[in-house]
Structures are given as C-alpha cells and as structure tokens.
C-alpha positions in Angstrom: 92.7 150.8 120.1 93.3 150.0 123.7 96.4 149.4 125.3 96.0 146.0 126.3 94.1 144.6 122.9 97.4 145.4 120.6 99.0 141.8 120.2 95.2 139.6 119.9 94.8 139.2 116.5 98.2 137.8 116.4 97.4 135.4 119.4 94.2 134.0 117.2 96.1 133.9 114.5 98.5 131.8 116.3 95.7 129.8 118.0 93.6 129.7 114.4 96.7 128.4 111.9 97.5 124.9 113.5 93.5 124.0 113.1 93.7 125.5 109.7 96.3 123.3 108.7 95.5 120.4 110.5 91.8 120.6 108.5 93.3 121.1 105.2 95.9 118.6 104.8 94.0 116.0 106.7 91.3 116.7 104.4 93.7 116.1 101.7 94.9 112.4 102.8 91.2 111.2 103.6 90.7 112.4 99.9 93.9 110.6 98.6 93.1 107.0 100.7 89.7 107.3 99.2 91.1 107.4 95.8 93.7 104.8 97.1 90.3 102.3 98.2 88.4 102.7 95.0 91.5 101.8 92.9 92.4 98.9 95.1 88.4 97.6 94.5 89.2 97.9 90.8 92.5 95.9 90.9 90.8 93.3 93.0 87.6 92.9 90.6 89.8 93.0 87.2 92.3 90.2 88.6 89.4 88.1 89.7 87.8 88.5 86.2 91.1 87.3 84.3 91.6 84.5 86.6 88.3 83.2 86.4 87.9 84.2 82.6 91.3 83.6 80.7 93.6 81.5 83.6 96.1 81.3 80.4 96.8 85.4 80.3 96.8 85.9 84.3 99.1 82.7 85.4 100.1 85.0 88.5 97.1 86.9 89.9 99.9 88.8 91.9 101.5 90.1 89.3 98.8 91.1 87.3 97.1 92.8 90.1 101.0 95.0 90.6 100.8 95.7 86.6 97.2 97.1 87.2 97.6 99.1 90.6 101.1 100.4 89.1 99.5 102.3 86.4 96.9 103.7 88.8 99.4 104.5 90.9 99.3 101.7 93.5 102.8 100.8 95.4 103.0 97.3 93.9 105.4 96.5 96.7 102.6 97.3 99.5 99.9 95.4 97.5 99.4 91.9 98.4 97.3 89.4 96.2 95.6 85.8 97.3 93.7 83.8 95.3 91.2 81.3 97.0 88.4 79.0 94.4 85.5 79.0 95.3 84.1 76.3 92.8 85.2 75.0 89.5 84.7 78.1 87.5 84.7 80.4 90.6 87.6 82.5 92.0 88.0 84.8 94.9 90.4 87.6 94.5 91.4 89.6 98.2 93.9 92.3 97.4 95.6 93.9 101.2 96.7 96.9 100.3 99.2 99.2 102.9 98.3 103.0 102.1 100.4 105.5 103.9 99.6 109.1 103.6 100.9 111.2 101.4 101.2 114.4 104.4 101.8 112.1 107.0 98.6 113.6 108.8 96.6 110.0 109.2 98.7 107.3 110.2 99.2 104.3 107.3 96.2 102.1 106.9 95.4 98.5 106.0 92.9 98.7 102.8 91.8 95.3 101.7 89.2 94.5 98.9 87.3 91.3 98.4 86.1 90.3 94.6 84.8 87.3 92.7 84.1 86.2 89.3 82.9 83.1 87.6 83.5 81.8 84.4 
C-alpha cells in the first residue's frame, strides 16, 4: 500500500455511513406512514358503514373511529372525525389524521381519508 492511500477506506466509510443510514431509516418511516394511510382508509370506511347502517350503535362517529384506530394502533388523540350527510340514508365519513414518524427522518404529515356508505 502506498503512503498516501492509508486512511481512504476510512474517509468512504465516513462519506458512505450518513447515506446508509439516511436510506434505511427513511425507508423505514415511508413504510410505517404507509401502514399509518391504509389503517386510517379502514377507520374512515368502517365508521361510515356504522353510521349509515346502525346510527343506534355509533351515536359518536368520533369515538368509534378512536376505538377502531386505537386497536390498530392509531393515536386517537391525532385522529380527527367529521361527519357530513349526504342524503337521507347517505353519510360521509373524513377522518384527518396527524402521523409523525416514528425515526423522526420525514417530518409529521397530514393523512386524511374520505368514505361513504348508504343505508
């Protein structure tokens, strides 16, 4: 080895690992908010159904929407629920959902899901 080629895989390493890292765990909280957006559809659609189906077992489409995204791991404090009708037998569920990373490498995001169901 030459004199002047001694420290260079340490400098590419050094250069290499940040990149590394950034990929991975950036990787990681695309994959968790993806997760995050398909569970928040599925909240949304299952509240709409029990307010348009049975209005007597889902009086509060907020807090039926929190007991559903708890279980599936939703912060029911960052989940926000209106209800809007869109006919007699109609209803409109839009879920706003605030998903913050889980390794802070994506900033927090505003998720919102739109669903209706008729009677």
């Amino acid at each position: 080895m030459k004199r002047g080629e001694r420290g260079q895989a340490i400098i590419e390493f050094a250069i290499v690992l940040p990149m590394f890292f950034l990929l991975i765990f950036g990787s990681i909280d695309i994959y968790f908010a993806l997760i995050a957006k398909g569970t928040l559809n599925y909240v949304a659609e299952e509240t709409a159904v029990c307010v348009s189906r049975n209005p007597a077992a889902c009086p509060d489409p907020q807090a039926y929407a929190e007991q559903i995204g708890g279980g599936l791991g939703l912060n029911g404090g960052a989940l926000q629920v209106t209800q809007t009708s869109s006919g007699p037998k109609s209803n409109t569920i839009t879920a706003v959902y605030r998903y913050s990373a889980v390794t802070k490498f994506i900033p927090s995001i505003t998720m919102t899901a739109v669903a209706t169901a008729t009677q």
